[in-house]
C-alpha positions, 0 to 999 in steps of 0.5 A, a space after each residue: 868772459 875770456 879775454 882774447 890776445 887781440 894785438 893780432 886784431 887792431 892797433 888803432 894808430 892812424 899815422 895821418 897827416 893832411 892830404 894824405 892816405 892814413 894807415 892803421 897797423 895791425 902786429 901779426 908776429 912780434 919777439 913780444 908775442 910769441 914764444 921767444 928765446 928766453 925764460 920758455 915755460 910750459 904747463 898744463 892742466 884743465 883751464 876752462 873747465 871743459 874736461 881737455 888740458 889746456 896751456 899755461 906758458 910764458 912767451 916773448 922772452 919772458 914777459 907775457 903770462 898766457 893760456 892756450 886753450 885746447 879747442 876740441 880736446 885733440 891738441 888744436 889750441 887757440 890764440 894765446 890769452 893774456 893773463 899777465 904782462 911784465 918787463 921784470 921777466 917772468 921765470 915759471 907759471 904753473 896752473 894749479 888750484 890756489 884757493 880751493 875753489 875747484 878751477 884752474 888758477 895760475 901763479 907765477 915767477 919774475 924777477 920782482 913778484 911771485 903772483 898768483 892770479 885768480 879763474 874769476 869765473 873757471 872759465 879762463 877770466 884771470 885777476 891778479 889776487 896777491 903779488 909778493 915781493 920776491 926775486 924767485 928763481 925757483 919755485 915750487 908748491 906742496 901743501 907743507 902744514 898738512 892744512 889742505 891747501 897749496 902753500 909756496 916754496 921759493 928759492 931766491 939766487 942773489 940773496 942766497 935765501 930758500 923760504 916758503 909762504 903759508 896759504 893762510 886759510 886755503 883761499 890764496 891769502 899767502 902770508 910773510 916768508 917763512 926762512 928754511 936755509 939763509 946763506 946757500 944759493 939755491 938753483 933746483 926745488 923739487 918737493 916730496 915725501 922722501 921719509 914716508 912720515 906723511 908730510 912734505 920734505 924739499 930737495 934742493 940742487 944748490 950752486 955748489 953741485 951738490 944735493 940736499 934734503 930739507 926734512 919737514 920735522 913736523 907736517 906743519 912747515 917747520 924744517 930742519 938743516 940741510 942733510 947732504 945727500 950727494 954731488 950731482 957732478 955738475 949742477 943739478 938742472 932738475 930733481 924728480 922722485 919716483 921709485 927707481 928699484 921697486 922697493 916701495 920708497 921714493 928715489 931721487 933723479 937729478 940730470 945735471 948741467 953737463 953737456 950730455 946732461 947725465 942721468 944719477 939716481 940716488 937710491 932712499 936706502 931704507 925709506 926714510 931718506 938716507 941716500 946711497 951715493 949717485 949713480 949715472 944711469 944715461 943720458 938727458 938734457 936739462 929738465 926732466 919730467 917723471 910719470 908713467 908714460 905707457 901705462 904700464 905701471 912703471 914711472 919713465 922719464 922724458 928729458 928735454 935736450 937743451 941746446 943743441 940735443 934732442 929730447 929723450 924718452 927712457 922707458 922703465 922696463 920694470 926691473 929697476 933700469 930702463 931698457 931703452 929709450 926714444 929720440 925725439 928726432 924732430 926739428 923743434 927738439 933740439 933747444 928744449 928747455 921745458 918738456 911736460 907730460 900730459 894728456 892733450 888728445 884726451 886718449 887717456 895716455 900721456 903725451 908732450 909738449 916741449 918749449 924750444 927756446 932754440 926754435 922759439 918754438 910749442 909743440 907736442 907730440 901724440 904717444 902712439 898707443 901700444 908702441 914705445 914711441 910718438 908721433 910726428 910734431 905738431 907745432 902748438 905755436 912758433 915765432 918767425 924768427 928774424 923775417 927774412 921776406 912777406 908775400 899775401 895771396 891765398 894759401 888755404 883756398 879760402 878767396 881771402 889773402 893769407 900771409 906767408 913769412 919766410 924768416 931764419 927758423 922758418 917757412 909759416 903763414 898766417 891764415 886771415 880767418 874772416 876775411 877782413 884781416 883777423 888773423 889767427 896763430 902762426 902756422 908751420 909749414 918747414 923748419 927748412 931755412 930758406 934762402 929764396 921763396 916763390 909761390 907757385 901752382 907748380 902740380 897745376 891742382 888750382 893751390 899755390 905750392 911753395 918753391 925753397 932754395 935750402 942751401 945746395 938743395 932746391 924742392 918745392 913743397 905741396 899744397 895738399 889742401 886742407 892748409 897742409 904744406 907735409 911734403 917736399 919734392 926735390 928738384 935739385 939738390 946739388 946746387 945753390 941757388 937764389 933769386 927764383 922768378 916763375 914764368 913760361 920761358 919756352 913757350 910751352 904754356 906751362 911754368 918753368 923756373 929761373 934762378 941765380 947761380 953763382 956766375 949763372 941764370 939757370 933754366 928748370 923747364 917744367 917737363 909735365 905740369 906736375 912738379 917734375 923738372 929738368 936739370 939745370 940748363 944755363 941760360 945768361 953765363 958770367 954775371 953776379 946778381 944781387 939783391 932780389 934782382 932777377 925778373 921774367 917779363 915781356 920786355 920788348 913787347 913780342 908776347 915771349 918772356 925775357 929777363 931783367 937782372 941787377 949786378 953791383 952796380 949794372 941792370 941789364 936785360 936779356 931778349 929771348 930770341 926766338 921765344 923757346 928760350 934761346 937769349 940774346 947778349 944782354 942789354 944794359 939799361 942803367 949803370 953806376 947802380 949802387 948795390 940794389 935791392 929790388 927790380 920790379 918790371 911795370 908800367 909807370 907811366 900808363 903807355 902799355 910798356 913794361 918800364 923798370 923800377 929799382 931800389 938801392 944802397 945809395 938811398 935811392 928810388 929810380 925808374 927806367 922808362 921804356 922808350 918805344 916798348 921794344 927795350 930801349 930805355 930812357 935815363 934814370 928818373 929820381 923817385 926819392 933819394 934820402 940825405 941821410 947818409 946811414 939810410 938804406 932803401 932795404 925794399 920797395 914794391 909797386 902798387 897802387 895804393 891811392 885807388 887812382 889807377 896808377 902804379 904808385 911805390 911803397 918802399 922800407 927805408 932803414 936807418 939802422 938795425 932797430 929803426 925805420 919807416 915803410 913810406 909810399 910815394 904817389 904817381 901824381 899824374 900817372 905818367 911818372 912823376 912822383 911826390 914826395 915820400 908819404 909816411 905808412 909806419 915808423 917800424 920798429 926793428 929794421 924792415 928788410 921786406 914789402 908787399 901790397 894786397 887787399 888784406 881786408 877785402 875793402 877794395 883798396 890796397 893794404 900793405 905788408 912789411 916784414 921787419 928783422 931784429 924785432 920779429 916784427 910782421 905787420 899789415 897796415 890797414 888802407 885807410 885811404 876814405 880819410 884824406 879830408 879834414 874839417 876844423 874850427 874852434 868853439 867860443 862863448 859869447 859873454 856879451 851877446 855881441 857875436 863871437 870873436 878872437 876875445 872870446 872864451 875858449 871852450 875846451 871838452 866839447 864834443 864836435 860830431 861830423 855825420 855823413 849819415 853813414 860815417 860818423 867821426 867826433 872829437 873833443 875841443 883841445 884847452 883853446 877850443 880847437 878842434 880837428 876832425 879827419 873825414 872821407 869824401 862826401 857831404 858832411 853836417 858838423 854839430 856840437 854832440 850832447 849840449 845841454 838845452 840851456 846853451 844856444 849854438 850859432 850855428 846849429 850846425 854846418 855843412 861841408 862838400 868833399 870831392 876828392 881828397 886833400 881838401 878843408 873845411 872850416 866849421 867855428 860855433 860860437 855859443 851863448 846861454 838862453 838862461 842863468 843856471 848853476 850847475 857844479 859837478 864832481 867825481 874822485 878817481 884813483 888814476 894811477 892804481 888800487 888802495 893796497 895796504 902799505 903803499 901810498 895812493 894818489 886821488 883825482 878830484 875832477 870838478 866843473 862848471 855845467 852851468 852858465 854863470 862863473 862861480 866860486 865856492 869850496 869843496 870837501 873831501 871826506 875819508 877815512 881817517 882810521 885807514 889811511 893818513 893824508 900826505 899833501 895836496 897841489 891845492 892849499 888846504 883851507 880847513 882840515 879835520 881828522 877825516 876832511 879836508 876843505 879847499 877854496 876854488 874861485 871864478 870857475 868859468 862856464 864849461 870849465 874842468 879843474 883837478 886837485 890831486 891828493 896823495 893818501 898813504 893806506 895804513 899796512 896790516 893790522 890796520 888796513 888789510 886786503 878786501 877792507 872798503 875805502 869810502 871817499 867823499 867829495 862834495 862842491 858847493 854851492 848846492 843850493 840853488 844848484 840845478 842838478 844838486 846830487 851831481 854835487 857829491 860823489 862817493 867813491 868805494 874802494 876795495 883794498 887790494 893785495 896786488 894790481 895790474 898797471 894797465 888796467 878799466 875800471 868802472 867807478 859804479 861797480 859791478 851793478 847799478 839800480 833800473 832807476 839810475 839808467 839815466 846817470 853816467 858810467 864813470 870809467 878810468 883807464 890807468 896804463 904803466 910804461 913797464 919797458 926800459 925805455 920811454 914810450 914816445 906815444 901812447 895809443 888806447 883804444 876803447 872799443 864802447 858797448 853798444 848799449 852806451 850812448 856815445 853822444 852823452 859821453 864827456 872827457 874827464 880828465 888825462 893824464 897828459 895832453 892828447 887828443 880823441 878820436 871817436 869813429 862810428 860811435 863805438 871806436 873811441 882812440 886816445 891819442 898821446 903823441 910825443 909824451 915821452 912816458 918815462 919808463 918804472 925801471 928808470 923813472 917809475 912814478 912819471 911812468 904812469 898814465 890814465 884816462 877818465 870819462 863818463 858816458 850814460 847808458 842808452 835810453 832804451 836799456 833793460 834790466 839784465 843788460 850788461 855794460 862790457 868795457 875793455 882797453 887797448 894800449 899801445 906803447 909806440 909799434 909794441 902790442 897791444 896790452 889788453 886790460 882786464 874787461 869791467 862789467 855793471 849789470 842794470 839791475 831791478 830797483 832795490 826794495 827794503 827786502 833787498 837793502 838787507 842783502 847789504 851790509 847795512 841799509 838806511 831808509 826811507 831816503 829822503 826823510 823828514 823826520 826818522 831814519 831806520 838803520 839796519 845792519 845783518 853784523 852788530 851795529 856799534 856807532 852811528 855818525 852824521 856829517 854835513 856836506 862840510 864835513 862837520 859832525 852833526 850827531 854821534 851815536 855810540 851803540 852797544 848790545 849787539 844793536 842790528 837795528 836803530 831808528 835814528 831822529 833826524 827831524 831838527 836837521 835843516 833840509 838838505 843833503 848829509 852823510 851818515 857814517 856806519 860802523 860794525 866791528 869788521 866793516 865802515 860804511 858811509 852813505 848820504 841821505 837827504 832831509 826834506 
């Protein structure tokens, strides 16, 4: 299953405070999304299995793993799919078949890890199957011991060490590093057979600008010193081979680090790899890729052009030289970091991608069949870069709105594909910087064209249809000008242009409706407009256009006298203006006139009424003003958010280049009169842009920002139902006398709120408090899933919203109807996986279910051969070699308490990757216990050799039985702050299959306080706010995190459903970083046949007097222990036993585990004596 990168699609924050309107961010573009300007990487090869090339790339400035799918085998590529995120810094990925299974994996490079992740399914799904510890800046992969399978070769700069890894048995099991050179910094690799002996030799570019051969001595990894072969001048950037002079060996190209990036061959004299000294054959850039281009035959070479140098294609004309060559001349050429040939169109000849750092930039070019050239550029995908300014409308025709970005490296959009606000990859329009934007229909064909300000040139660019922006037209290309506004200034019934020259408004007047301009007439001489501060509207109420603008510290306005575009002097309307930002020409307060509306340096946010709608304005009313004297009001935009029929103000307040908030501000009566500031978002970065739309065609206005130093574009989802709140406290009543402030506080109580179309639900915090935001309407709250023997008083209650802003509170005091004991226990791993080695923590998560306090003891069983304990929160009263005993005492009804221990796994040969782990805990009392098999749990654990941080788990496994339907799902979500600095909040999201039955479900335990918030039964939001998460680089063991729960499957499952279960978390305004998805298929309840496809099966279960083991592996003992840990009975085994029948009859009745052992395998299971 393909795990879409879905931070485009939710960010289920709701910045929420009573009374107030709740927003939900949804990130479009973001320097940690896209490609960015550092460490760009691209690769290709077939990842689906589908018969096209898809993408391995690295983005965000090194941070993020992905593959883009290539949709339709002509070059059309999907969103980006995480395979891996990383705050280290990834430096290569390349997709290659690891393990020899016959699909594309993928193995990377960063800082800390070289790692290679699974195609779990040839289909796109990656895990991460083995992490070696290594500071790789470079990497490369051959089979070096003629074995068949791809082994590792790295370089690593601050140790000065060139090693590889043996693929041990071709499955990807990589073994220790292997030294080839110690002492030499190595910067370039390139492997190939440059003796013709058969095997594998390296080239390495080392910091000394010099070349060296590495000769593999045997065909089985075992290489010699360093032979020099020459000096690359200048360090060599990158090193191919191919035969340059068509004597039949292996030649070597390097392009060195030259400002031009020169081209050398160095000619393999006689075949077997002494090198004549290097020769420059032309010009390149910084990294070269060699394959037959034109399908001649011959090997050429493409060169990408690094910073500021175009991309170069050199064609071999057969003879030993190269008789020409193609610039790639396109925008996204210069700043190439990465070039690749390969085959995207499926036409059978090789084409090219490149990665522009410079440009932040993916794209390809098509080889042109027959010519010595390529086609035009087409942007696989960009990053807006530093956003200048957002504007919503409906670019491709659709009858959704769309966004478009302008920002410093270009004009994009982004095109809402459903209608609902799920927007898809970024889409180039022009790599012309754009000083001011305007959309228009300016060729009157019914699609809005987009109008460019590009240094001293002034064009519009078509809306062809068919989401095509391919052509610009000139309107004047000889002066500068900003600040567009579109209007009909003459009367004409057609729109013409205003813009701002220095000193000047200019007049472009529409000559035919087609696009086709005058030249500039000079409308208003001698003013200096700042901050987007020009406007076309009916001022005076005459039915003609007039113009508003803003100077430094003036706002003025200029009637058109006689409606064809003859203006007066102008007219100030407010003075003693600070620097200003934005103008907008509205009606404020509901009297039919256009007032004035402004935003300024000085923090503040003012309108202008107009007093008799013929341009006489008031003095300046106050909508806001910050204290904070390092507050800049970079943007506002009207509009009205709360649906009331007013005109409200959203506005961007930046508090310095990498913080601010986008606030909106509510016209309380409709006249005017504006409350106090109203938080949308705290943004990251500095927001410099706003724009109000209804993105997801709800009916309400959502809100667009743009902000500049972390590339961030956002849209806020209006969330305007919630604006109630119904809130209360749960309690028991111990006496039966009522409840009161006394009473026992009942924590992780599910309250559920239904209006019988909207449902929201929650859990009690520690002093059984709750909160729930709701809509309007009448609502029943309830307590959800209590079990029958407990009384609510009462049942429920009922609560009426008009409006919003108002509470409701809902208390219930519970008592018990009968005496019942119930325990229950779990073990989760809440931080990461058993890897061998390394030290593990365990949670033990037990409570009280029943209605009665109890005290008892808890046994915790392990493995003692595999790992060793370390130490526990909790006094350990009794110990043997593989248990441990705690004591708890006066455990109160609906109680939950943890014991974390910490374990340390024994590293190879001990314990090794893919062994099990079993862990087995137990509370007593059993007897007299309700439900009693809720009393042991028995977690099994794969070792694993790497792991992702951020990660699902389901403790059931990947299948559960028909008969087990009825029993939870235990999940646990771990998350790791990777970045540099701590994460204030912490949001997952947890998006619950609808085969799960969201009433039973039931809070294990979190890592820090936090609250749930579950809407509609399926969108369940952890919420951790102001925890402060500790960062691994500065404080890695605080750095974690984890959630745990259970939820039961719903009655009316089947066999063949399968549970699916994925999280999304979100480090503050950051993108979401997805998990891995876990499934548990419901299979068909298990007969003796089917326990043989176990390693080992016991049965029958329960038993009164035998037990028949039987195992497919030699059988060599047999343990029982009691549930207290005690060793009842030991069995040693010998010839090859694969089947015993164990006497059990002299055992009391109850439940005991049953430890099995085979040479290579361990296996613990419970069974019970009847």
């Amino acid at each position: 299953m393909k795990i879409k990168y879905i931070c485009l699609l939710f960010l289920f924050f709701i910045q929420f405070t009573f009374a107030q309107i709740g927003f939900q961010d949804n990130i479009l573009n973001s320097e940690n999304v896209y490609p960015g300007y550092t460490n760009g990487f691209v690769h290709s090869n077939d990842i689906d299995g589908d018969g096209d090339m898809d993408l391995v790339v690295i983005l965000g400035n090194g941070n993020e793993v992905a593959w883009l799918e290539n949709l339709d085998g002509q070059g059309d590529f999907g969103t980006p799919e995480t395979i891996s995120l990383t705050s280290s810094g990834f430096r290569t990925a390349y997709a290659l078949d690891v393990d020899g299974d016959g699909d594309t994996d993928v193995i990377s490079s960063s800082d800390e890890y070289i790692t290679w992740y699974e195609n779990t399914d040839g289909l796109g799904t990656f895990i991460s199957q083995q992490s070696i510890p290594f500071d790789a800046f470079s990497i490369s992969y051959a089979d070096l011991d003629n074995d068949m399978d791809l082994d590792i070769v790295a370089s690593n700069y601050q140790d000065s060490k060139l090693v590889w890894f043996e693929n041990t048995n071709g499955l990807g099991i990589f073994g220790s590093e292997q030294i080839i050179n110690d002492g030499f910094t190595i910067l370039t690799l390139h492997i190939t057979d440059v003796d013709n002996d058969n095997d594998m030799d390296i080239i390495a570019g080392r910091d000394n600008e010099n070349l060296y051969l590495y000769e593999n001595t045997d065909a089985l990894g075992d290489f010699g010193s360093s032979q020099l072969i020459g000096s690359t001048q200048y360090n060599a950037d990158s090193i191919s081979s191919m035969d340059f002079d068509n004597d039949g060996d292996l030649d070597l190209i390097t392009v060195d680090g030259s400002v031009s990036g020169t081209l050398i061959w160095y000619e393999n004299q006689n075949g077997l790899g002494d090198f004549a000294d290097g020769i420059n054959f032309g010009t390149g850039g910084v990294f070269m890729d060699v394959s037959d281009i034109n399908n001649d035959g011959f090997m050429d070479i493409i060169v990408s052009g690094g910073y500021n140098h175009s991309s170069i294609y050199h064609i071999n004309n057969g003879t030993g030289g190269f008789s020409s060559f193609v610039n790639f001349l396109n925008t996204y050429s210069e700043g190439t970091t990465n070039i690749y040939a390969t085959d995207l169109d499926g036409d059978g000849d090789l084409d090219v991608v490149k990665y522009s750092e410079q440009y932040e930039t993916i794209s390809w070019h098509a080889y042109l069949d027959g010519q010595p050239d390529y086609g035009s550029e087409k942007v696989i995908l960009t990053n807006a870069d530093t956003p200048q300014e957002v504007i919503a409308f409906d670019i491709d025709g659709d009858g959704d709105e769309d966004i478009l970005s302008r920002s410093l490296n270009n004009l994009a959009w982004f095109e809402n594909t459903d209608g609902n606000g799920l927007f898809g990859n970024i889409r180039f329009i022009s790599s012309d910087y754009c000083g001011s934007m305007f959309p228009t229909d300016v060729d009157n064909d019914g699609d809005k064209d987009l109008l460019c300000s590009s240094g001293s040139r002034f064009f519009w660019i078509e809306n062809t249809g068919s989401q095509n922006f391919s052509i610009q037209h000139e309107i004047d290309d000889n002066t500068v000008v900003r600040f567009i506004d579109v209007n009909d200034i003459d009367g004409d019934n057609d729109l013409d242009i205003i813009a701002y020259k220095t000193n000047q408004i200019l007049l472009y007047e529409n000559l035919d409706s087609q696009g086709s301009y005058s030249a500039p007439q000079v409308l208003i001489d001698n003013v200096n407009v700042i901050g987007n501060g020009l406007k076309i509207a009916d001022i005076d109420g005459d039915t003609d256009m007039d113009i508003v603008f803003g100077e430094y510290n003036l706002i003025s306005w200029s009637e058109n006298t006689d409606g064809n575009g003859a203006f007066g002097i102008p007219q100030g309307i407010a003075s003693g203006v600070e620097d200003l930002h934005s103008i907008y020409v509205i009606d404020i307060d509901g009297d039919n006139d256009l007032d004035m509306v402004f935003g300024s340096d000085d923090r503040k946010i003012a309108w202008y009424e107009n007093l008799d709608g013929l341009g006489a304005f008031g003095s300046q009313i106050i909508i806001a003003s910050d204290t904070n004297t390092s507050a800049v009001v970079s943007s506002i935009f009207p509009g009205d958010v709360d649906g009331d029929g007013d005109i409200d103000i959203l506005s961007t307040y930046s508090v310095s280049n990498y913080s601010g908030e986008v606030r909106w501000h509510e016209n309380i009566d409709g006249q005017g009169t504006f409350n106090s500031e109203q938080l949308v978002s705290t943004s990251i970065g500095r927001p410099v842009s706003l724009f109000s739309s209804d993105i997801d065609n709800d009916g309400d206005m959502d809100v667009v920002s743009a902000g500049k130093n972390f590339d961030n574009i956002t849209w806020y989802k209006n969330l305007n139902l919630l604006g109630n709140e119904i809130y209360g406290s749960v309690r028991f009543d111990i006496n039966d006398d009522g409840c009161n402030t006394s009473n026992m506080e009942l924590p992780n109580v599910m309250i559920q709120s239904s209006n019988g179309t909207d449902d929201f639900a929650t859990f009690t915090k520690e002093n059984g408090s709750y909160q729930i935001a709701v809509n309007e309407g009448d609502f029943v709250t309830a307590i959800s899933g209590l079990p029958n023997y407990f009384s609510s008083n009462p049942v429920s209650n009922s609560s009426s919203f008009s409006g919003l802003g108002n509470t409701d509170i809902s208390n219930f005091c519970l008592s018990s109807n009968q005496t019942i004991n119930d325990l229950e226990i779990a073990i989760y791993s809440p931080f990461n996986d058993p890897r061998p080695g390394f030290d593990i923590t365990y949670r033990i998560v037990y409570k009280n279910l029943g209605t009665t306090q109890l005290s008892g003891d808890i046994t915790y069983m392990f493995n003692a051969s595999k790992m060793q304990f370390l130490g526990a929160n909790e006094t350990v009263v009794a110990q043997t070699a593989n248990s441990l005993t705690f004591n708890y005492a006066d455990l109160n009804l609906l109680e939950t308490r943890t014991i974390d221990l910490q374990f340390n796994v024994f590293g190879p040969p001990t314990t090794n990757i893919n062994n099990t782990l079993v862990t087995t805990a137990t509370i007593n009392p059993v007897s007299g216990d309700n439900m009693p098999d809720d009393n042991v749990f028995t977690l099994n654990q794969t070792v694993i050799g790497s792991y992702d941080p951020n990660d699902i788990r389901v403790l059931e496994g990947e299948e559960i039985v028909m008969e087990d339907v009825d029993k939870y799902l235990h999940y646990i979500i771990r998350f790791q702050n990777t970045g540099t600095a701590s994460a204030i909040n912490v949001h997952v999201e947890n998006i619950l299959d609808d085969k799960l039955d969201w009433t039973t479900m039931q809070l294990e335990s979190l890592s820090h306080a936090g609250r749930v918030e579950i809407k509609n039964g399926s969108e369940v939001n952890f919420v951790f706010n102001n925890i402060n998460l500790a960062d691994s680089t500065n404080d890695e063991p605080n750095s974690h995190g984890f959630i745990a729960y259970k939820i039961k499957p719903k009655s009316d499952v089947v066999v063949g459903d399968v549970f699916y279960n994925t999280a999304g978390i979100f480090f503050d305004f950051n993108p979401a970083i997805i998990t891995n998805t876990v499934t548990t298929e419901i299979i068909e309840n298990l007969s003796v046949s089917e326990f043989n496809n176990n390693t080992f099966s016991v049965y029958p279960n329960p038993t009164e007097n035998q037990l028949t083991i039987t195992s497919k592996i030699p059988l060599s003992a047999i343990t029982i222990f009691d549930i207290n840990g005690r060793k009842i009975k030991d069995v040693k085994l010998s010839n090859h036993t694969l089947q015993y029948q164990l006497d059990v009859a002299n055992l009391s009745n109850g439940m005991y585990f049953i430890e099995l052992v085979s040479e290579n395998s361990h296996e613990t299971q419970k069974f019970i004596k009847k």
